[in-house]
C-alpha positions as CSV (number, residue, x, y, z in Angstrom):
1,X,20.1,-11.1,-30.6
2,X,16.9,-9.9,-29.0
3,X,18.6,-6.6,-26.8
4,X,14.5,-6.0,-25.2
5,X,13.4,-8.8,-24.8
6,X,11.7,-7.6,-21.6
7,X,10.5,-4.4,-22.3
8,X,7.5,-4.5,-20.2
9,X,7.2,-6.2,-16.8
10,X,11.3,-6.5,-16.8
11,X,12.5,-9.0,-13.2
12,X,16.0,-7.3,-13.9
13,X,14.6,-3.6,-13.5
14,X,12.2,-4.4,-10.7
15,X,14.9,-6.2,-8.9
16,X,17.2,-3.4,-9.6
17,X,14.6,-1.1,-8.1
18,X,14.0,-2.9,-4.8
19,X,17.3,-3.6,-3.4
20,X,16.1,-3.9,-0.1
21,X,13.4,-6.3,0.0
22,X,15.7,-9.5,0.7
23,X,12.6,-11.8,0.9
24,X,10.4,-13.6,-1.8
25,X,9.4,-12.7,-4.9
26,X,7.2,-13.0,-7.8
27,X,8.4,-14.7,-10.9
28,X,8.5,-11.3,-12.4
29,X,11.0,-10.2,-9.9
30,X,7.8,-8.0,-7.7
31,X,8.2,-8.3,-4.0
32,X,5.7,-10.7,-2.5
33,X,5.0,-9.4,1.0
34,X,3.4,-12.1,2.9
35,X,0.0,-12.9,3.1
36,X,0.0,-12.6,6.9
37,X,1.6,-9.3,6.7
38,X,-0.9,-8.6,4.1
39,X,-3.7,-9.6,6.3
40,X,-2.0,-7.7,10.0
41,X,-2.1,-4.6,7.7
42,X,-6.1,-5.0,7.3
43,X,-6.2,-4.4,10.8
44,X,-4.1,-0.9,11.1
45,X,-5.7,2.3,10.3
46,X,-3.8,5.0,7.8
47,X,-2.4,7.0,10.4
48,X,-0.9,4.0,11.9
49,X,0.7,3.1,8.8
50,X,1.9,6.8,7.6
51,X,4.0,7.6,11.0
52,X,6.6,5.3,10.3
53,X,7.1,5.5,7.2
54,X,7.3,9.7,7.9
55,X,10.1,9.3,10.6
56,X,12.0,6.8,8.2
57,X,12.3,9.7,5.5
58,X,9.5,8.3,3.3
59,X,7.7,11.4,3.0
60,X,5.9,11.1,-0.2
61,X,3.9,8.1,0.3
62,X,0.5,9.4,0.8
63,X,-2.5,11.1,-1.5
64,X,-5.8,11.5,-0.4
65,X,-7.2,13.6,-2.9
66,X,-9.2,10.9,-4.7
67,X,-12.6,9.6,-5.5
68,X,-13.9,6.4,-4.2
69,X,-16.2,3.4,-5.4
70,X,-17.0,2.0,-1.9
71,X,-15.6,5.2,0.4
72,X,-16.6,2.8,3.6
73,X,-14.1,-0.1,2.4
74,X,-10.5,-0.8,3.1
75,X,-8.4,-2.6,0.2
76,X,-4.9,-3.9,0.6
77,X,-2.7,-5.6,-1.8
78,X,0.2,-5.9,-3.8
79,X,0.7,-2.9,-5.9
80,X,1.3,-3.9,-9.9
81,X,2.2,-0.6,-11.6
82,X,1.8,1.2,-14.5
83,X,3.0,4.5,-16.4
84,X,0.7,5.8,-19.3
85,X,1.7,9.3,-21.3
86,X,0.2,11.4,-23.5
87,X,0.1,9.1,-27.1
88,X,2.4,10.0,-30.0
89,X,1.9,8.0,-33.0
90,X,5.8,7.0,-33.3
91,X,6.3,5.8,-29.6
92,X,2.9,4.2,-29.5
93,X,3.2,2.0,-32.4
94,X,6.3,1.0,-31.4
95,X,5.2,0.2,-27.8
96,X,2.3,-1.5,-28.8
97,X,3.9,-3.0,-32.1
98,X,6.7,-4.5,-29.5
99,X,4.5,-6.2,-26.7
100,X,2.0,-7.9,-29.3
101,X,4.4,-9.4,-31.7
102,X,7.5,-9.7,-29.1
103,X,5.6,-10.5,-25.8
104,X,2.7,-12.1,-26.6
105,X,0.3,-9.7,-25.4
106,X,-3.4,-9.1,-26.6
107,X,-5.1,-5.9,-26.9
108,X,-4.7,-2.6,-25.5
109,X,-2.2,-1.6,-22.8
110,X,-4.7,-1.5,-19.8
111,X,-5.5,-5.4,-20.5
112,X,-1.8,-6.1,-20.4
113,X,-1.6,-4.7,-17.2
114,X,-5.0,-6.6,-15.8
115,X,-4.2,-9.7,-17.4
116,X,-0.8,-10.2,-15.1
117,X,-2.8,-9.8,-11.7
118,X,-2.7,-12.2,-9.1
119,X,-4.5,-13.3,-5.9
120,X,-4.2,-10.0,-3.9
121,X,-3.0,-7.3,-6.3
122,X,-3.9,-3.6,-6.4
123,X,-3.9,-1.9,-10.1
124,X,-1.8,1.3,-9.4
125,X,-2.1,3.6,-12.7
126,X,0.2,6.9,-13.4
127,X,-2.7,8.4,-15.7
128,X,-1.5,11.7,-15.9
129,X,-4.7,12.6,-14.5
130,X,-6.5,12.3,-17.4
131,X,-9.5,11.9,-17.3
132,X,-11.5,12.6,-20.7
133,X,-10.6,9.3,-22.8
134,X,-8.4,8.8,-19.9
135,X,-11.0,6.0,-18.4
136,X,-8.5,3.3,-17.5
137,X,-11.4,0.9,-16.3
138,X,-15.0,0.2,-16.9
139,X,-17.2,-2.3,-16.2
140,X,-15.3,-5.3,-17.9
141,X,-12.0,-5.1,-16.8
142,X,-13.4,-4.0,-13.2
143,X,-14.9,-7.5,-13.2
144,X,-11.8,-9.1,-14.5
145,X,-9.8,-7.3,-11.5
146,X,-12.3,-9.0,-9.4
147,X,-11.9,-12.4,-10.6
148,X,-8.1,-11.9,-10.8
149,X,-7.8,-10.3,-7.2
150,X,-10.2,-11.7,-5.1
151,X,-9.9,-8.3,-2.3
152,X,-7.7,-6.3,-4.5
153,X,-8.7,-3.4,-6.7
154,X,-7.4,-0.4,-8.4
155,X,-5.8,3.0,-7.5
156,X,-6.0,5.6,-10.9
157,X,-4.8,9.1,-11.0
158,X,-7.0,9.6,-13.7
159,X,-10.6,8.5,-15.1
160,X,-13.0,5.5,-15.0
161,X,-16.0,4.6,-16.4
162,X,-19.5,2.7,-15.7
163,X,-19.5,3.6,-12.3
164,X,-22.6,2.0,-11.5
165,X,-21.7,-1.3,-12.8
166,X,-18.7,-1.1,-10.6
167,X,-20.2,0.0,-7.6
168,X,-22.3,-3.3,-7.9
169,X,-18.8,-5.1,-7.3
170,X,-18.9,-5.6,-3.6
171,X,-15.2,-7.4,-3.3
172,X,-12.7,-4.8,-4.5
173,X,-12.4,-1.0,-4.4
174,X,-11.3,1.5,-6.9
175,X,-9.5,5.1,-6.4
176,X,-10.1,7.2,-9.1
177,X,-10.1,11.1,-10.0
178,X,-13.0,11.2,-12.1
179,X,-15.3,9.5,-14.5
180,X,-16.5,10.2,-18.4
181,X,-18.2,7.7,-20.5
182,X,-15.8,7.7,-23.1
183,X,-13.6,4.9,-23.8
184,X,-9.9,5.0,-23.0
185,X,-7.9,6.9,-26.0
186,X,-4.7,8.4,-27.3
187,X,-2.5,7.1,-24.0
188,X,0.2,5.0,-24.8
189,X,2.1,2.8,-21.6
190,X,5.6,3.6,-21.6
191,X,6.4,1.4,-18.3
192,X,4.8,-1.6,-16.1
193,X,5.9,-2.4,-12.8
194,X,8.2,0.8,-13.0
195,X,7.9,3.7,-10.6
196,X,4.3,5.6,-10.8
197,X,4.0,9.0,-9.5
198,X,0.0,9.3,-8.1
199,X,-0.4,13.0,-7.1
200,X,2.1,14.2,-4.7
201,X,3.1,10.2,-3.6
202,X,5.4,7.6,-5.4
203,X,4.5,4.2,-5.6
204,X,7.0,1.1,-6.6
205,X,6.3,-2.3,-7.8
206,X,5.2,-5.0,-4.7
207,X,4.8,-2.2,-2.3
208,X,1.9,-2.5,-0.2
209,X,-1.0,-0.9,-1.1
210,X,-3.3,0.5,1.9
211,X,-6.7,2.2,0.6
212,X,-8.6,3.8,3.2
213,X,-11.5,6.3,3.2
214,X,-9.3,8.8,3.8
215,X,-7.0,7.9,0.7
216,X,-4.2,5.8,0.0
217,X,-0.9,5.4,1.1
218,X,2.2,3.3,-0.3
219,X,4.0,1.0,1.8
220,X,7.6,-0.3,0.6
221,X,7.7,-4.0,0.9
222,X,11.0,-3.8,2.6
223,X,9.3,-1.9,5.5
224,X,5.9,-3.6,5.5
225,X,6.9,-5.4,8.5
226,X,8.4,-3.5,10.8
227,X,5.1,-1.0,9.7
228,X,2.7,-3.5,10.9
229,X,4.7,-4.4,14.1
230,X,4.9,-1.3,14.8
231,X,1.1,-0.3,14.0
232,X,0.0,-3.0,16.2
233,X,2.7,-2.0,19.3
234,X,0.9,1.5,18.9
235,X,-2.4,-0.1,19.2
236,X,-2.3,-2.4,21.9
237,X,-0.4,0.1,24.2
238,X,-3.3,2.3,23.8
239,X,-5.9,-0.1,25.2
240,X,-4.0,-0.9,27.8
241,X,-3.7,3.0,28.1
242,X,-7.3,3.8,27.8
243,X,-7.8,0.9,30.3
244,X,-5.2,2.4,32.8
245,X,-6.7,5.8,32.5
246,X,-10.7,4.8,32.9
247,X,-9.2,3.2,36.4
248,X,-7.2,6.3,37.5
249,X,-4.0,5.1,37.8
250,X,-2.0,6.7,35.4
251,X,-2.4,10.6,34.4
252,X,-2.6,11.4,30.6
253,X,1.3,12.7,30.7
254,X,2.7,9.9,32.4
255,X,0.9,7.5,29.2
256,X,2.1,10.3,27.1
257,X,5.3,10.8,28.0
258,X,8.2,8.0,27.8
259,X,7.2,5.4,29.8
260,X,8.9,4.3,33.4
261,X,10.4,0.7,34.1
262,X,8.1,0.3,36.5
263,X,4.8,1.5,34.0
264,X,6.3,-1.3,31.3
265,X,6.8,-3.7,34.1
266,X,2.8,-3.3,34.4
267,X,2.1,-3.2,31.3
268,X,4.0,-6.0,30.4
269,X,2.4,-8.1,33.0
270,X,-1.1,-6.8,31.7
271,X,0.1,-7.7,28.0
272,X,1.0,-11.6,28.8
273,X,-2.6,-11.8,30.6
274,X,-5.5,-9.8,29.3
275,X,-7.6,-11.0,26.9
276,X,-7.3,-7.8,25.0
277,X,-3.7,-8.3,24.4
278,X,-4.5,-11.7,23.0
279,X,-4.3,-11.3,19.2
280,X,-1.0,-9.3,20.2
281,X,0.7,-11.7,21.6
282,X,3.8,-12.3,18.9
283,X,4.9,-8.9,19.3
284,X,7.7,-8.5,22.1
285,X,9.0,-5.2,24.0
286,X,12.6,-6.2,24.8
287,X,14.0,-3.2,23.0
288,X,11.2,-0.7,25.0
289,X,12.1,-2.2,27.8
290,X,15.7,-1.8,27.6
291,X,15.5,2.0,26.2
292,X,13.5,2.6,29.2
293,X,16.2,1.2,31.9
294,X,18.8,3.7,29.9
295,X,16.7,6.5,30.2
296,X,16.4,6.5,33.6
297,X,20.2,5.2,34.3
298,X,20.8,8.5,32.4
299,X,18.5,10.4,34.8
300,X,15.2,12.1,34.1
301,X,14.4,14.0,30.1
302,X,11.5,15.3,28.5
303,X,11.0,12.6,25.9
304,X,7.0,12.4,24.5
305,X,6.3,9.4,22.6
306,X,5.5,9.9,18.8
């Protein structure tokens, strides 16, 4: 009886670990955000994406303090996760022995990791921050990320090498803390598609990966939605904001501040008309709206919206 016959990439772990996305998933058991979410998120900036994650508790989802291939590019993706420790001989031979004879897999623990990738995925690597034989990627498997991910890329809390041969890859971006030329050495994997701590932010199997030039920041799939939507609400009420301002009707408090029935009645008659509100349309403001007839059945407060 095999009692691990999963030990890597394991669908009843990942499941285990992301009780709250109820939608699809990867054969593996990964969250598979969609690709429109996927491609809504493109259009958000950092910021946008960090504030609700920070008033939902998710504190830790953000680290910045990176290097960065193409510093001008946005990535986002998938996240496919991995764990690597300090090598000692027993575990790694046993590690290693285990996922070439029992799981099939072919050389070192980086190309396992590579090998699974899929249309959209984003390397996330718990390197220890190491960074001397701690090169996770070079040239080759950057180009196999490539292939694999089409827009995806990699995000490694520790080394990478041949920079410049990456940097001539124009379709994905990498995150790394530092480069050496030698080759990755004395690491051994201990988990994939487990939890990976990168810097001072956690990062979990299928959660959304959102690479800026500011840094990178982890969305859970199960909130990747209601992220975006509310991203995009943010967005499109500040152009009709900035637009209400340039024509003097409003004063910066009263587009600060919680907004009147009688400002949303505007604005929502803006929204279903202006061609800037176009790509906006799916999103709706029932909820606003009706928060805003409590408030002022409750009589006036000093609410500023966040």
């Amino acid at each position: 009886m095999d009692l691990v016959k999963n030990r890597f990439d394991n669908r009843e772990d990942i499941i285990q670990l992301t009780p709250l996305w109820k939608g699809e998933r990867f054969e593996n058991g990964r969250p598979k955000v969609s690709d429109d979410i996927l491609r809504r998120i493109r259009k958000i900036n950092l910021e946008e994406a960090w504030g609700p994650l920070w008033h939902r508790g998710y504190t830790y989802q953000f680290e910045g303090d990176f290097k960065i291939i193409h510093p001008e590019k946005t990535i986002v993706g998938r996240a496919v996760t991995a764990v690597m420790v300090p090598k000692r001989p027993d575990l790694h031979e046993a590690l290693l022995n285990y996922g070439h004879e029992h799981e099939g897999r072919k050389g070192f623990f980086n190309q396992w990791v590579i090998d699974s990738l899929v249309e959209d995925d984003v390397v996330v690597v718990d390197m220890f921050d190491k960074i001397f034989q701690g090169t996770y990627v070079g040239g080759n498997l950057s180009t196999a990320i490539s292939t694999r991910t089409k827009r995806g890329g990699a995000v490694i809390w520790g080394g990478i090498r041949d920079i410049q041969q990456i940097e001539e890859i124009d379709n994905i971006n990498v995150y790394y803390r530092g480069s050496d030329p030698t080759a990755i050495n004395d690491v051994t994997m201990v988990g994939m598609n487990v939890p990976a701590r990168i810097g001072k932010a956690i990062c979990l199997p299928g959660d959304v990966v959102l690479g800026t030039p500011s840094g990178v920041i982890f969305i859970p799939a199960h909130l990747a939605e209601e992220t975006v939507v509310q991203a995009e609400k943010s967005q499109v009420r500040d152009i009709f904001g900035f637009i209400r301002l340039k024509e003097g009707v409003y004063s910066t408090a009263q587009i600060d501040a919680s907004w009147t029935v009688s400002l949303w009645q505007d604005f929502t008659n803006w929204f279903n008309q202006a061609e800037e509100a176009a790509e906006y349309q799916h999103l709706t403001w029932d909820k606003e709206i009706e928060a805003a007839h409590k408030l002022e059945e409750e009589g006036p407060a000093n609410d500023v919206r966040l």
